[in-house]
BAFI-3210 file (N, C-alpha, C; in Angstrom, 3 decimals, decimal comma, padded with zeros to 6 digits):
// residues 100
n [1|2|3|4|5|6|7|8|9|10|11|12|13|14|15|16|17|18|19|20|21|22|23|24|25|26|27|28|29|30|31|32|33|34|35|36|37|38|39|40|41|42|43|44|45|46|47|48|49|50|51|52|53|54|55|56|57|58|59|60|61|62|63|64|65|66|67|68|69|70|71|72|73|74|75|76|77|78|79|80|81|82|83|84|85|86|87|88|89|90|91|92|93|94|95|96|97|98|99|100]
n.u [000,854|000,317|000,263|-000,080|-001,207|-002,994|-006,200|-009,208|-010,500|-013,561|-014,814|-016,323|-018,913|-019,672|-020,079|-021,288|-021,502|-020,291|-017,708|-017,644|-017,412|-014,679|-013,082|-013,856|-012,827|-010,063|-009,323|-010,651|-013,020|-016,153|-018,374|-021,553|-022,997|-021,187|-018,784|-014,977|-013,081|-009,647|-008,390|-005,904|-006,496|-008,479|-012,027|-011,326|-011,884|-014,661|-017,147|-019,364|-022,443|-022,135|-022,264|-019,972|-016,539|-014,856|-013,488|-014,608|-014,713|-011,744|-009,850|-007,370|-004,861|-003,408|-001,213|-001,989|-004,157|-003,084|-001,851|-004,202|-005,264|-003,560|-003,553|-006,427|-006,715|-004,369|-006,016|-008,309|-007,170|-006,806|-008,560|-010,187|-013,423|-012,897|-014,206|-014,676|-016,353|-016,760|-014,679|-012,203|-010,758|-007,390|-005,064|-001,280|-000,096|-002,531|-003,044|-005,962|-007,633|-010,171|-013,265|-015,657]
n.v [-001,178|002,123|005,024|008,545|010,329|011,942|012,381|012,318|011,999|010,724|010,301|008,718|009,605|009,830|012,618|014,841|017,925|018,950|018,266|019,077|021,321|021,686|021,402|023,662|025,578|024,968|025,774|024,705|024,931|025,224|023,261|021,917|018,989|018,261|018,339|019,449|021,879|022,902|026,088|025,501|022,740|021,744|020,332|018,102|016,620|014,497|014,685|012,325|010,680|008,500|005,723|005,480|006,449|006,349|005,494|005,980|006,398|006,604|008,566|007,684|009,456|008,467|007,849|006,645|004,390|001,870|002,229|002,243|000,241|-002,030|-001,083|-001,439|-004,430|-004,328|-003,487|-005,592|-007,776|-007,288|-007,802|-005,665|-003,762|-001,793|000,560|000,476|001,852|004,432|005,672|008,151|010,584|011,146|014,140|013,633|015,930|017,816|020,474|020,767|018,415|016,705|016,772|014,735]
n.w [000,000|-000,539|000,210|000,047|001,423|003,575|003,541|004,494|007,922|010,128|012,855|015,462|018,167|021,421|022,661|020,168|019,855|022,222|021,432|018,640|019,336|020,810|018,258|017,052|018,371|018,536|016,209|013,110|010,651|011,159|009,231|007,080|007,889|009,780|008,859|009,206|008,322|007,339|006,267|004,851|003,150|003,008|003,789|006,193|008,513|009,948|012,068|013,597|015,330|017,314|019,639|021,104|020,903|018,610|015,219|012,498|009,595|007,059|004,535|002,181|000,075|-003,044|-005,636|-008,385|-010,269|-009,895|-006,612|-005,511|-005,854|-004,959|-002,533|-001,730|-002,014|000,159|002,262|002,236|002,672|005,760|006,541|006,470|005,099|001,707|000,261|-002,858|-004,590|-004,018|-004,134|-005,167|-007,932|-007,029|-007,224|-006,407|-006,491|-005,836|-003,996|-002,148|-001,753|-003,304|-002,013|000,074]
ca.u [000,000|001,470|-000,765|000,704|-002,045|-004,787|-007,748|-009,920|-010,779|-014,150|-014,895|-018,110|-018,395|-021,106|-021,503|-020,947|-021,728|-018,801|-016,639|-017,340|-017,197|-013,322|-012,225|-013,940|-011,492|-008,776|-009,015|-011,018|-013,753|-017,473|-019,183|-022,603|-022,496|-020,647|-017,715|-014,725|-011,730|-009,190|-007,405|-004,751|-006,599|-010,521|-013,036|-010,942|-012,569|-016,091|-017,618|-020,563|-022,960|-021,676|-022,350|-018,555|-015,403|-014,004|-012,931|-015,866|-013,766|-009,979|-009,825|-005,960|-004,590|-002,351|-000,981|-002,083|-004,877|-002,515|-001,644|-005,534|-005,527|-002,626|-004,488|-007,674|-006,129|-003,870|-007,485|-009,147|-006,684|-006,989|-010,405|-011,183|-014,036|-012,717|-015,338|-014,668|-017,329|-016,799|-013,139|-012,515|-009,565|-006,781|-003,477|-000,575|000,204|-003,144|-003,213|-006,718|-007,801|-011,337|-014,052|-016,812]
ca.v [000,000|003,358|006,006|009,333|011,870|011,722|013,093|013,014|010,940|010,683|009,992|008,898|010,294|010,475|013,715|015,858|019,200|019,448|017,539|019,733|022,911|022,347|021,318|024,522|026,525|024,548|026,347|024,130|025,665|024,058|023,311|021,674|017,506|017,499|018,364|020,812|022,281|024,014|027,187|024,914|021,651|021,677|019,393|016,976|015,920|014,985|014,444|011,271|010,890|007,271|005,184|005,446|007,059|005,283|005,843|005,654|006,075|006,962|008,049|008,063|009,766|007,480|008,738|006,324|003,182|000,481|001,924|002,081|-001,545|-002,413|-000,591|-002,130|-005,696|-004,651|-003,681|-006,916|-008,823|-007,301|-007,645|-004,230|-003,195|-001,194|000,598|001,523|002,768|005,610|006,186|009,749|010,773|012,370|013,843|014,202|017,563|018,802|021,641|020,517|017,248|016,691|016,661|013,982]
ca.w [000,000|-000,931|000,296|-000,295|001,844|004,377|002,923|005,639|008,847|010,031|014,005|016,054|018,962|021,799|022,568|019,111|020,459|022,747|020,681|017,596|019,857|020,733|017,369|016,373|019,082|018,115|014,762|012,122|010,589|010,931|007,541|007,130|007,734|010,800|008,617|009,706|007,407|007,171|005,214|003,376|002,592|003,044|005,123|006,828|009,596|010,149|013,497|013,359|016,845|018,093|020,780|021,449|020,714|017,674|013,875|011,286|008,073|006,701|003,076|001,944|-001,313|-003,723|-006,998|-009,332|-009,963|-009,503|-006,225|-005,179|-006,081|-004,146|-000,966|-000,988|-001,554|000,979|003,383|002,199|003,599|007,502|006,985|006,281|004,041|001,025|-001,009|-004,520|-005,600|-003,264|-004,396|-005,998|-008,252|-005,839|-007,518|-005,315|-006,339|-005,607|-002,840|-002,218|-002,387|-003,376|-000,282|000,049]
c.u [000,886|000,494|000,292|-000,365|-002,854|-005,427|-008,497|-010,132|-012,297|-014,529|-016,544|-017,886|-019,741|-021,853|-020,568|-021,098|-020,574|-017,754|-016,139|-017,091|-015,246|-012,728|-012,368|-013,059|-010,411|-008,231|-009,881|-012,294|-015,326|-018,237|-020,481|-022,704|-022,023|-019,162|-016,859|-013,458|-010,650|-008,548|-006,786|-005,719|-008,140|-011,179|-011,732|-010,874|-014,057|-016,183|-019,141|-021,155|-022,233|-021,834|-021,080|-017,738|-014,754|-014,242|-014,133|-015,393|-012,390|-010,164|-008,242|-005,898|-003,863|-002,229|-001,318|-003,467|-004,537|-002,519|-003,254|-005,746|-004,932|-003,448|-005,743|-007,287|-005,560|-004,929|-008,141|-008,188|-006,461|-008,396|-011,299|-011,946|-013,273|-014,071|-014,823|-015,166|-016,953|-015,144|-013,360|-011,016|-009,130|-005,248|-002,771|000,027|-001,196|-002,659|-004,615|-007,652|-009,871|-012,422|-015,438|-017,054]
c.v [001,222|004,596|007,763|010,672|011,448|012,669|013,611|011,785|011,230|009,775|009,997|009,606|010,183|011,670|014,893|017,085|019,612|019,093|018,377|021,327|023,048|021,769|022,795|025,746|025,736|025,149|026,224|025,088|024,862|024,390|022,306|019,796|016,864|017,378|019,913|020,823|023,052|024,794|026,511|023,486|021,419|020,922|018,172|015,980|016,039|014,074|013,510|011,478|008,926|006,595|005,512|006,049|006,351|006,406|004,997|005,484|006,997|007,169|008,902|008,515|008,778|008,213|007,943|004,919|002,315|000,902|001,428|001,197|-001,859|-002,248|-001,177|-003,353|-005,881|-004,664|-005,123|-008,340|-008,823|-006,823|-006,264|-003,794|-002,045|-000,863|001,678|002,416|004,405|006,424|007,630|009,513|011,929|012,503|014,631|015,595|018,352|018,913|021,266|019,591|017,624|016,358|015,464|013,324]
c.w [000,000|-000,875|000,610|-000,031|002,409|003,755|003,825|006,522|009,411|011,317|014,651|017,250|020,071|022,315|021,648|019,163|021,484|021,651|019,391|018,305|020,210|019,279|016,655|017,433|018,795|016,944|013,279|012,214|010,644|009,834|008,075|006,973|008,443|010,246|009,713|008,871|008,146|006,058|004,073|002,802|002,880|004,222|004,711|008,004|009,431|011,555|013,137|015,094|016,556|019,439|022,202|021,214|019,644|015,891|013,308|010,154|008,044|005,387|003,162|000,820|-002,128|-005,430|-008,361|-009,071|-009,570|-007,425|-005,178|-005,110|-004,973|-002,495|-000,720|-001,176|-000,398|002,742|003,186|002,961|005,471|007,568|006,892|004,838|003,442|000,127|-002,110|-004,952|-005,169|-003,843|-005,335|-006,607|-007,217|-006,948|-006,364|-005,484|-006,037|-004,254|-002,077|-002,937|-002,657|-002,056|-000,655|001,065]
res [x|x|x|x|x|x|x|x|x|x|x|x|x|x|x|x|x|x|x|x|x|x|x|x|x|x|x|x|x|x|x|x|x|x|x|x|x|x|x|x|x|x|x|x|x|x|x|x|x|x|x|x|x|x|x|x|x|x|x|x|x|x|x|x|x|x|x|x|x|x|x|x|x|x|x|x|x|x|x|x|x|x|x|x|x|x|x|x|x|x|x|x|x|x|x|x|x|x|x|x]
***
């Protein structure tokens, strides 16, 4: 796997109202979704409600299809759902990856 950028991460949480109140003093900006950005690189966090405290999704950058391949073979083998469909084009020179 050859991932070459976090995109964005994507946390549950149970109580989203504090949780999104200090990321929004920490700096990030709050957008509409439960997302939050910033200045240089867009929505890269989103805040989910959760039972718990845990990681909902990870999307990484990679510079090409093969290595996209490589990465979700390399998720299917520790058992982690990969979904394609959902995949976006990312290039590693963008400044601003695409948001979804």
């Amino acid at each position: 796997m050859s991932p070459h950028g976090l995109l964005s991460v994507t946390i549950g949480v149970p109580n989203v109202t504090e949780t999104a109140a200090y990321y929004a003093e920490f700096g990030l900006a709050p957008e509409a979704g439960g997302w939050f950005s910033t200045q240089d690189a867009g929505r890269q966090l989103q805040i989910l409600p959760a039972p718990t405290r845990r990681l909902l999704g990870l999307r990484v950058g990679v510079d090409d299809a093969d290595d996209l391949a490589r990465a979700g073979a390399s998720l299917g083998r520790l058992g982690v759902p990969a979904l394609p469909a959902l995949a976006r084009s990312w290039r590693r020179s963008s400044r601003s990856p695409a948001s979804g």
